[in-house]
VEXVEX-689822 format. One record per residue (C-alpha): y, z, x; residue number from 1. Coordinates in steps of 0.001 Angstrom, whole numbers. Layout:
% VEXVEX-689822
roro py: Y | pz: Z | px: X | nr: NUM
...
This chain:
% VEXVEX-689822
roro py: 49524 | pz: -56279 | px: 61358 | nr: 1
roro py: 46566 | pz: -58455 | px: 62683 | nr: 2
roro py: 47733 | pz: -60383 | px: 65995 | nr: 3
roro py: 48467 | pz: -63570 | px: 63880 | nr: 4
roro py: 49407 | pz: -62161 | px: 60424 | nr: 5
roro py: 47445 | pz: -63093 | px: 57372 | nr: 6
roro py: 49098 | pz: -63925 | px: 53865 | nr: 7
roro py: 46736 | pz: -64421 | px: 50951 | nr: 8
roro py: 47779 | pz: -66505 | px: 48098 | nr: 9
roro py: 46362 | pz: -66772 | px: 44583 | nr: 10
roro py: 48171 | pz: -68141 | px: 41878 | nr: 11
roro py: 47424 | pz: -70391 | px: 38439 | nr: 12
roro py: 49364 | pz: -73160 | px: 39524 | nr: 13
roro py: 46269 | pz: -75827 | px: 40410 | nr: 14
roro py: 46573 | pz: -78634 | px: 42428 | nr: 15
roro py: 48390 | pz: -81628 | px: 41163 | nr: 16
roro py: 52169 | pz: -79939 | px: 41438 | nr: 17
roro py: 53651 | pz: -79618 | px: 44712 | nr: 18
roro py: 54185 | pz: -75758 | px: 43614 | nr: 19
roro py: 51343 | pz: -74414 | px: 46473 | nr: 20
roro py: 52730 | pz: -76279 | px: 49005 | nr: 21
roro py: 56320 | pz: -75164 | px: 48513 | nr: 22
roro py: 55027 | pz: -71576 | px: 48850 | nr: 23
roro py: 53404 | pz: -72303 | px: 52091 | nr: 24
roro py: 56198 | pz: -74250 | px: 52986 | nr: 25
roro py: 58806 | pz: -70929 | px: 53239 | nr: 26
roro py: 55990 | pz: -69014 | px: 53833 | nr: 27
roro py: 55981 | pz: -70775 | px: 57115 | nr: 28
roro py: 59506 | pz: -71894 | px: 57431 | nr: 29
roro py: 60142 | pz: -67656 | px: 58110 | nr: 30
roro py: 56830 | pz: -67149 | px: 60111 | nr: 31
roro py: 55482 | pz: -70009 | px: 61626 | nr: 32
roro py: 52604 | pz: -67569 | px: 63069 | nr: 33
roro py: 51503 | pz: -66599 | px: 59813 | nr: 34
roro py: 47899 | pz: -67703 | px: 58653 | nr: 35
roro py: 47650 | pz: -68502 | px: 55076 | nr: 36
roro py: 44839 | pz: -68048 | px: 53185 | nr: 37
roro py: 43986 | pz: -69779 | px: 49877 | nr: 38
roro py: 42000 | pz: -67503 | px: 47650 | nr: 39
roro py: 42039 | pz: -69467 | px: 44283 | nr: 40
roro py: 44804 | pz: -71659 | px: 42661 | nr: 41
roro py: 42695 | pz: -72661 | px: 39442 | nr: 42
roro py: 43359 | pz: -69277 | px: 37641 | nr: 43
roro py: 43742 | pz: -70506 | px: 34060 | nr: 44
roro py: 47283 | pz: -71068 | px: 33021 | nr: 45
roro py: 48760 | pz: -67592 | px: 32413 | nr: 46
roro py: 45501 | pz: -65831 | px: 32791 | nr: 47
roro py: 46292 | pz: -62510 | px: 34144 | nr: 48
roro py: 43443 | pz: -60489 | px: 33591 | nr: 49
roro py: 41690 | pz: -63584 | px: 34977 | nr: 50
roro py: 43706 | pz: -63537 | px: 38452 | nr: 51
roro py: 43472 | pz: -59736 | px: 39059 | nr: 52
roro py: 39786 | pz: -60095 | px: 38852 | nr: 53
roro py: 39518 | pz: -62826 | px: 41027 | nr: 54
roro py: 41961 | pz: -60975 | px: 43624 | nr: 55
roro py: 39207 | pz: -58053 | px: 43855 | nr: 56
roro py: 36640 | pz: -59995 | px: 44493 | nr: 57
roro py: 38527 | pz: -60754 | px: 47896 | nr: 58
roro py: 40337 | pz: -57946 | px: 48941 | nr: 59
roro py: 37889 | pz: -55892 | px: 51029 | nr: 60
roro py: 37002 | pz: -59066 | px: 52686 | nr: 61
roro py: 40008 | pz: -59829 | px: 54401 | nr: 62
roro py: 41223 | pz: -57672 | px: 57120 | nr: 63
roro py: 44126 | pz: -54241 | px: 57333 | nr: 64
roro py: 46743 | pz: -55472 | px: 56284 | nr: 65
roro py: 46426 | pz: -58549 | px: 54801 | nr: 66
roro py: 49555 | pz: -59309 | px: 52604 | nr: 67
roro py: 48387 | pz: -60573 | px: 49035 | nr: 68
roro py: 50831 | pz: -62802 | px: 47303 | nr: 69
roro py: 49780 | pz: -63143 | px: 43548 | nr: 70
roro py: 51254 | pz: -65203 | px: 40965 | nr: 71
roro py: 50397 | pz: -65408 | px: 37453 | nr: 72
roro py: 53594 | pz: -64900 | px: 35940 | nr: 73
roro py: 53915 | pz: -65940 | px: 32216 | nr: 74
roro py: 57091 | pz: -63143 | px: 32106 | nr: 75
roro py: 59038 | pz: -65468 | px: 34745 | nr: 76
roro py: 62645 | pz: -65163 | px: 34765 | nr: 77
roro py: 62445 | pz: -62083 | px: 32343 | nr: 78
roro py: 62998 | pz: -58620 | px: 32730 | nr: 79
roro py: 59669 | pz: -58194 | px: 34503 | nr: 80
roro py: 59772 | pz: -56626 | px: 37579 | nr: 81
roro py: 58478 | pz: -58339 | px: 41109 | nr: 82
roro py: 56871 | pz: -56059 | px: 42675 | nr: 83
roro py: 55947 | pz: -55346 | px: 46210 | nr: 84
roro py: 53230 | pz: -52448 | px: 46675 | nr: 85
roro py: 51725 | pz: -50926 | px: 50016 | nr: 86
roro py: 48317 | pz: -49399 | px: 49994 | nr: 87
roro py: 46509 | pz: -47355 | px: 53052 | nr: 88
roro py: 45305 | pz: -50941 | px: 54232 | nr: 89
roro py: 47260 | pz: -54118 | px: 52958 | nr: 90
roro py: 50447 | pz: -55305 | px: 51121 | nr: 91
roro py: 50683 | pz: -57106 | px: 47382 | nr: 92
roro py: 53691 | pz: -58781 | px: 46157 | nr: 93
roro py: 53540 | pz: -60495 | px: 42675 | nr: 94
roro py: 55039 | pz: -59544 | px: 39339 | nr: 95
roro py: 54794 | pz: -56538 | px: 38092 | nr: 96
roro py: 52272 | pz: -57294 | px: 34933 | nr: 97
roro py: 49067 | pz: -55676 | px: 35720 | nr: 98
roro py: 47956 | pz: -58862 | px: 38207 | nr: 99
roro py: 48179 | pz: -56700 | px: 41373 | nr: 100
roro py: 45498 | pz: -53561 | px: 39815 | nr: 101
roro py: 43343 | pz: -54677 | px: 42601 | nr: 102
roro py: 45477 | pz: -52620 | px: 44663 | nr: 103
roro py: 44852 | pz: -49449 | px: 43473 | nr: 104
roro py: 41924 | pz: -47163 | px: 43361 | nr: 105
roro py: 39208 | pz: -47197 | px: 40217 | nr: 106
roro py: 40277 | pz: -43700 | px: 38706 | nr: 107
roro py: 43846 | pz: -44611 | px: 38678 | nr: 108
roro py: 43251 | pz: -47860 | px: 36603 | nr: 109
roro py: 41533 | pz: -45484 | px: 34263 | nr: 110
roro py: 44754 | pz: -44135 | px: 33240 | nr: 111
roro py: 46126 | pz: -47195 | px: 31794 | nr: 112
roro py: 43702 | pz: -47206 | px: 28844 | nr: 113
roro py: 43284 | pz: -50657 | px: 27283 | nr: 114
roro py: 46216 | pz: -51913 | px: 29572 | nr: 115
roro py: 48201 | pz: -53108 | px: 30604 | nr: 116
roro py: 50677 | pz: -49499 | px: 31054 | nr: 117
roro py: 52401 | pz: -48004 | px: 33815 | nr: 118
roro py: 50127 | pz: -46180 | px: 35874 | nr: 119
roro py: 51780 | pz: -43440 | px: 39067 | nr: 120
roro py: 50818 | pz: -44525 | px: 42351 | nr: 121
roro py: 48263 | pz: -42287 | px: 44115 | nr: 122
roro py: 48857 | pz: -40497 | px: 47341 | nr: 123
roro py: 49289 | pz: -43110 | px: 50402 | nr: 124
roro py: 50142 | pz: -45696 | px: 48206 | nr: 125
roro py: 54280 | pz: -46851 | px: 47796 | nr: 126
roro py: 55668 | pz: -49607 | px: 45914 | nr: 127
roro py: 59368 | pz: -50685 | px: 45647 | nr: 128
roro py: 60869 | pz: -53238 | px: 42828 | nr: 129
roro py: 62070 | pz: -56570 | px: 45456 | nr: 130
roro py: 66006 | pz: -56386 | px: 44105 | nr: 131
roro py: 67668 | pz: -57029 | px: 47733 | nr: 132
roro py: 68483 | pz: -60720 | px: 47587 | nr: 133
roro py: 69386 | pz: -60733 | px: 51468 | nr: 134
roro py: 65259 | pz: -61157 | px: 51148 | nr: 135
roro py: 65277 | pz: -64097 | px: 48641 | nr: 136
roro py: 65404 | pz: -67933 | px: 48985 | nr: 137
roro py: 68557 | pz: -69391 | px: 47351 | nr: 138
roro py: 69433 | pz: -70397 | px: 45164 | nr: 139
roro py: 66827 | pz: -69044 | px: 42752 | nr: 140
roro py: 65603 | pz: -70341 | px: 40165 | nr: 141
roro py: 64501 | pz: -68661 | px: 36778 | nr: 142
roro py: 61067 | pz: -70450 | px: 36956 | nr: 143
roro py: 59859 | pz: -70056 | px: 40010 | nr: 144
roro py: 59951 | pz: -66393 | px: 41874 | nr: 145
roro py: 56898 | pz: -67379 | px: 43755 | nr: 146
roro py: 58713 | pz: -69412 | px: 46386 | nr: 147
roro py: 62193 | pz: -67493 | px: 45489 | nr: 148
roro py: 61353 | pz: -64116 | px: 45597 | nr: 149
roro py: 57597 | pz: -63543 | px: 46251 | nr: 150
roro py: 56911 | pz: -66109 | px: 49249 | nr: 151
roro py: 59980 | pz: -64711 | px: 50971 | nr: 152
roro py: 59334 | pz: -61140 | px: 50354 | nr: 153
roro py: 55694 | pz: -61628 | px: 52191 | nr: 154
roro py: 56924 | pz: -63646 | px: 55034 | nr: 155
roro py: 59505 | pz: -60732 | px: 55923 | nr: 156
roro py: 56558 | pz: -58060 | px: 55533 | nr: 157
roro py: 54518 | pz: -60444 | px: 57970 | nr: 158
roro py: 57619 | pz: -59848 | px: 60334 | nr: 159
roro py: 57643 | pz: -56279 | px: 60263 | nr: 160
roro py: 60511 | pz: -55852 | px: 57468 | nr: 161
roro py: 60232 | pz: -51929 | px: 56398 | nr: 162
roro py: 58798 | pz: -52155 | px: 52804 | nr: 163
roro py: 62054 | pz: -50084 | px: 51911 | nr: 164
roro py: 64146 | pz: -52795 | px: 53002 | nr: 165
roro py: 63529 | pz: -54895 | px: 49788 | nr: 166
roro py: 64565 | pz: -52985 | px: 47270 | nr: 167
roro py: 64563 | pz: -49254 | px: 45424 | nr: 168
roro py: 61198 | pz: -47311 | px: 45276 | nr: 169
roro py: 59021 | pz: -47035 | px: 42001 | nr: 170
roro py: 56844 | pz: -44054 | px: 41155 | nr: 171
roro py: 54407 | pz: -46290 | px: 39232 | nr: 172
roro py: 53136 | pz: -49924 | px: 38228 | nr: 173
roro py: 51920 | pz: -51357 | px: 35185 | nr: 174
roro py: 47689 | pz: -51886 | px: 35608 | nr: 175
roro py: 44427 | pz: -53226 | px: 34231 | nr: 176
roro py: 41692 | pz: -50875 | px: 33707 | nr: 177
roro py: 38968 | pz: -51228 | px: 35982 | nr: 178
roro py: 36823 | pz: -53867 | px: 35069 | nr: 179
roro py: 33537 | pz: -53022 | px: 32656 | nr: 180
roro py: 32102 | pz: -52837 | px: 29725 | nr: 181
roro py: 32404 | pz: -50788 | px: 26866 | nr: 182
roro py: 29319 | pz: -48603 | px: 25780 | nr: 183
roro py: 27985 | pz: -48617 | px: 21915 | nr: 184
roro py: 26246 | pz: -45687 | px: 20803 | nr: 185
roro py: 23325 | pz: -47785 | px: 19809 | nr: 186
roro py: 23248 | pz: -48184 | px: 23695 | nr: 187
roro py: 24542 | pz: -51994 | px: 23598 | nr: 188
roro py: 26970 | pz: -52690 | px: 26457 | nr: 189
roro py: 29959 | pz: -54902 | px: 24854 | nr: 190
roro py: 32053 | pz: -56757 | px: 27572 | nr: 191
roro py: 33083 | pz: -60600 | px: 28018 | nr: 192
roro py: 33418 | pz: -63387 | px: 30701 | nr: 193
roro py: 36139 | pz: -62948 | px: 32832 | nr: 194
roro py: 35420 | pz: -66158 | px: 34917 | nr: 195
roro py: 33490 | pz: -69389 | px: 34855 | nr: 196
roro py: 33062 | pz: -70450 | px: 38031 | nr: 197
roro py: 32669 | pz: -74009 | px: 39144 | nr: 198
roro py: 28685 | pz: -74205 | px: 38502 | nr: 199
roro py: 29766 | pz: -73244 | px: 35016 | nr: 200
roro py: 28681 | pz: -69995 | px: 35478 | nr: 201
roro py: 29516 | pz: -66735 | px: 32966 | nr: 202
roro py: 30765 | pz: -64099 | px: 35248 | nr: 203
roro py: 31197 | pz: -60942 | px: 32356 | nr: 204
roro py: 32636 | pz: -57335 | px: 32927 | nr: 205
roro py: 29387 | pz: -55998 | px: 32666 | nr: 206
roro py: 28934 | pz: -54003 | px: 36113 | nr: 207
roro py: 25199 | pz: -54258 | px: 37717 | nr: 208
roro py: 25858 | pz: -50534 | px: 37823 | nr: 209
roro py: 25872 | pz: -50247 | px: 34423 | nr: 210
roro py: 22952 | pz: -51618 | px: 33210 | nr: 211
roro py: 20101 | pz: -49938 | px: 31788 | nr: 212
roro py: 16718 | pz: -49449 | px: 34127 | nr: 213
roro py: 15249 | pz: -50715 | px: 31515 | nr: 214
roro py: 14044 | pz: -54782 | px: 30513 | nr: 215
roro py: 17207 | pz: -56223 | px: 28457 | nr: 216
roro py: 18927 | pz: -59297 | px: 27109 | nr: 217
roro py: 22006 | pz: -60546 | px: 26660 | nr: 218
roro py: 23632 | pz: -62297 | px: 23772 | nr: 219
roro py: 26808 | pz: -64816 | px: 23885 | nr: 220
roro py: 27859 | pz: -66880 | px: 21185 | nr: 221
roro py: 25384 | pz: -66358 | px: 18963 | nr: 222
roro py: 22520 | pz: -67231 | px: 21849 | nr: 223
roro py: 19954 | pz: -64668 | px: 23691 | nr: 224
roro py: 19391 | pz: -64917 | px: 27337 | nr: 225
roro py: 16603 | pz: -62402 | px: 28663 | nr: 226
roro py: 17460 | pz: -60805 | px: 32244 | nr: 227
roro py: 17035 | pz: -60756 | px: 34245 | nr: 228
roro py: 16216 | pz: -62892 | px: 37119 | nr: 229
roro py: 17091 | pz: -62125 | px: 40984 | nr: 230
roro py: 18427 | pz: -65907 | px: 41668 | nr: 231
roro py: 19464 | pz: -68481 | px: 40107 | nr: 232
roro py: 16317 | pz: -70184 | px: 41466 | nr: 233
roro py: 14090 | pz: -68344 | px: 39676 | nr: 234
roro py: 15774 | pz: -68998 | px: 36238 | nr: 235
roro py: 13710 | pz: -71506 | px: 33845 | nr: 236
roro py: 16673 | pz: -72526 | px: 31509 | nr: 237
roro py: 19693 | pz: -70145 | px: 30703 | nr: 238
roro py: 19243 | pz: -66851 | px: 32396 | nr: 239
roro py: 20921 | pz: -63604 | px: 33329 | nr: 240
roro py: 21208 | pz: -62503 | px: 36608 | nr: 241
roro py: 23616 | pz: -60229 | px: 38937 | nr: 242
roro py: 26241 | pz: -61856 | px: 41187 | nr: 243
roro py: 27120 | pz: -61410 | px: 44659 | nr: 244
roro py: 30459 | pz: -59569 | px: 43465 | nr: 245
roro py: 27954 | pz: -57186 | px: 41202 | nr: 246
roro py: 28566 | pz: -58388 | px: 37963 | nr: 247
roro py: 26337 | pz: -59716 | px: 34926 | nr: 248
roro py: 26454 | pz: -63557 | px: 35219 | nr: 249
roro py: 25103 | pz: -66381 | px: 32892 | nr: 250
roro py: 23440 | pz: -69020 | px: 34549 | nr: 251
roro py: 21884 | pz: -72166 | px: 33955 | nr: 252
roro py: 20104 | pz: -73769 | px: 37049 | nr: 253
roro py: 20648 | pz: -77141 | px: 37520 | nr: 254
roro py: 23348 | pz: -77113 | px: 34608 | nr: 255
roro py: 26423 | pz: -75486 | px: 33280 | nr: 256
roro py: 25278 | pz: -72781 | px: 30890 | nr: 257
roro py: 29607 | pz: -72580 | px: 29642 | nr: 258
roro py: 29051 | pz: -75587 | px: 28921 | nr: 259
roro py: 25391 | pz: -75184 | px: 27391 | nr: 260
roro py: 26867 | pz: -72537 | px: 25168 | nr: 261
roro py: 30073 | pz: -73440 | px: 24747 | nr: 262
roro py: 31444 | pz: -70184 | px: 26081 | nr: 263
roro py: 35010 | pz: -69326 | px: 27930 | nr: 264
roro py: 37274 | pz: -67080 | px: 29175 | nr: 265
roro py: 37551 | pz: -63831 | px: 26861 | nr: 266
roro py: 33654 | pz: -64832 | px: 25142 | nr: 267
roro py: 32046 | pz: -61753 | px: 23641 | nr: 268
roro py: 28978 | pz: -60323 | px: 25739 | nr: 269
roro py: 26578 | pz: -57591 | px: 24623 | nr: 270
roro py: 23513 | pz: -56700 | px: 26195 | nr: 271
roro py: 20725 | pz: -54479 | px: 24687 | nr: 272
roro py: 18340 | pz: -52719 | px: 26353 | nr: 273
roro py: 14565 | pz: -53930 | px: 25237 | nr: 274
């Protein structure tokens, strides 16, 4: 651990409930030294695929062995499993519903298809399903495992609790596939927006790495943008350009082009090469 331990939080609960704070508040109640870090509580409501890529956009910023608390947890109170998972360099804790793939390597997500599905857990990676309530607050309540179960579970890990110590082992983890988009064979790219950002930006699942050499353009809701532009300075109206996290993003300087085009979360993107 880092001399003052470091707990990451990212959840969907926003800002006008007094959810966040409570969090924090037994975060700190167990580990006063701990230094919490907010990565994002404006995930949309029950947004999963949302939250997990907005978690990997942060990870290999923070330093070994950051512990990532993630909640977006439409299963709640279910059968769902919360989930606790150790990599080579950090801990995750969060329900077990494909939030946490950030945690585990690119060729791994692979496996899980169209996802979510259970994926095994590579070599130098452990995970164990939190079950030992000598870790949890109490009473808990069926609707909120992020200060019950999840908040606790981190602060202990902060403290040097063994990873063991919370509950029985698991040999794998439900996942996302990695984030990208799906080749045509006319040589389209078909992905979607994953994110709009506060600038009303598009941020799509179309890697940089993926794109043709080639000039393109890119169509959402019925609209072409050419591409693509290296800021968003440079853009004269809607324009496609990459982000700083690598990925295809629409843009409208000056303006919001989600709200120019009237696109979302989960909006269709294709780009052709010209």
């Amino acid at each position: 651990m880092p001399p003052r331990p470091i707990v990451a939080l990212l959840t969907d609960f926003g800002l006008e409930d007094p959810y966040v704070a409570a969090m924090k508040g037994v975060l700190l109640s167990l580990n006063p030294d701990a230094v919490v870090v907010d990565v994002t509580h404006q995930v949309r409501p029950q947004r999963v695929e949302q939250g997990a890529f907005l978690l990997e956009q942060v990870v290999p910023h923070l330093p070994p062995w950051t512990v990532f608390v993630a909640v977006v947890d439409p299963g709640v109170g279910s059968e769902r499993r919360a989930l606790a998972l150790q990599t080579p360099r950090a801990f995750f804790v969060g329900p077990d519903n494909g939030l946490l793939s950030p945690a585990l390597p690119e060729a791994v997500r692979e496996r899980a298809g169209d996802g979510p599905a259970p994926v095994p857990l590579p070599a130098g990676y452990r995970a164990v399903a939190i079950e030992n309530e000598r870790y949890f607050r109490h009473p808990v309540s069926a609707t909120f495992h992020g200060r019950d179960i999840f908040a606790p579970a981190a602060a202990y890990l902060t403290l040097g609790t063994p990873l063991a110590a919370l509950g029985p082992p698991l040999d794998s983890v439900l996942a996302l596939p990695p984030f990208r988009a799906r080749p045509l064979p006319d040589g389209t790219l078909l992905g979607r927006v994953l994110h709009v950002d506060r600038f009303g930006n598009l941020v799509t699942s179309v890697r940089h790495r993926d794109l043709p050499a080639q000039r393109l353009e890119v169509e959402v809701c019925g609209q072409r943008v050419p591409g693509l532009v290296r800021t968003y300075a440079e853009g004269e109206g809607l324009c496609a350009l990459i982000g700083s996290a690598g990925y295809l993003e629409i843009a409208l300087p000056m303006g919001s082009a989600a709200r120019a085009l009237g696109a979302d979360v989960g909006a269709e993107v294709r780009v052709r090469p010209l």
